[in-house]
N, C-alpha and C positions, 0 to 999 in steps of 0.2 A: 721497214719504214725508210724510204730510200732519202725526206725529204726533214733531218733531223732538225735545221736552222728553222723550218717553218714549223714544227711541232714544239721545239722550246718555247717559238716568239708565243706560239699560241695557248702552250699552260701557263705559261707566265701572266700574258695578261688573262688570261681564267681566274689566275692565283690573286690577281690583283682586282679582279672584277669582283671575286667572292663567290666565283663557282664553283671552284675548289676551296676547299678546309683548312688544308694543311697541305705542307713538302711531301709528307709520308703518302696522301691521297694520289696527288700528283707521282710520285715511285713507284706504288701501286699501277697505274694507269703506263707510264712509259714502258714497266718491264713485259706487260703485258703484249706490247710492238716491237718486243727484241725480235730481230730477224739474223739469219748468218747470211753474206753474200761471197761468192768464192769466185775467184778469177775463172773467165773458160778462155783464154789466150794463154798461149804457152811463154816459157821465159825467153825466149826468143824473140817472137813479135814484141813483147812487151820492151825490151830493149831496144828494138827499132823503132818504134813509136816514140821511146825518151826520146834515141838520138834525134830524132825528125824535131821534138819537142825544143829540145835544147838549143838546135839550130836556129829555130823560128826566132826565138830570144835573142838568138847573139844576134841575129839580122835587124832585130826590133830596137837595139841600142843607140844612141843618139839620135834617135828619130825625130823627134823632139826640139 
């Protein structure tokens, strides 16, 4: 489940709608979406993408 903020917003109001029971219902249902996602970028690229990241920000400061 790549899209965790919009599956909260959405048991939640289930939970409040009354389409769901209970918390426990709702557990039941979310672990069932447990997914694992694993980096395929080495640690390398990953560190040039921060630095590029980090720059943008300092660039971005008092911009305003």
């Amino acid at each position: 489940m790549r899209e965790t903020t919009a599956l909260g917003a959405a048991l939640a109001a289930g939970l409040g709608a009354g389409i769901w029971k209970s918390e426990e219902e709702l557990r039941r249902i979310a672990q069932s979406n447990v997914s694992a996602f694993w980096s395929k970028i080495t640690n390398e690229k990953r560190d040039d993408m921060l630095q590029g990241w980090e720059k943008a920000v300092e660039r971005s400061y008092n911009w305003a």
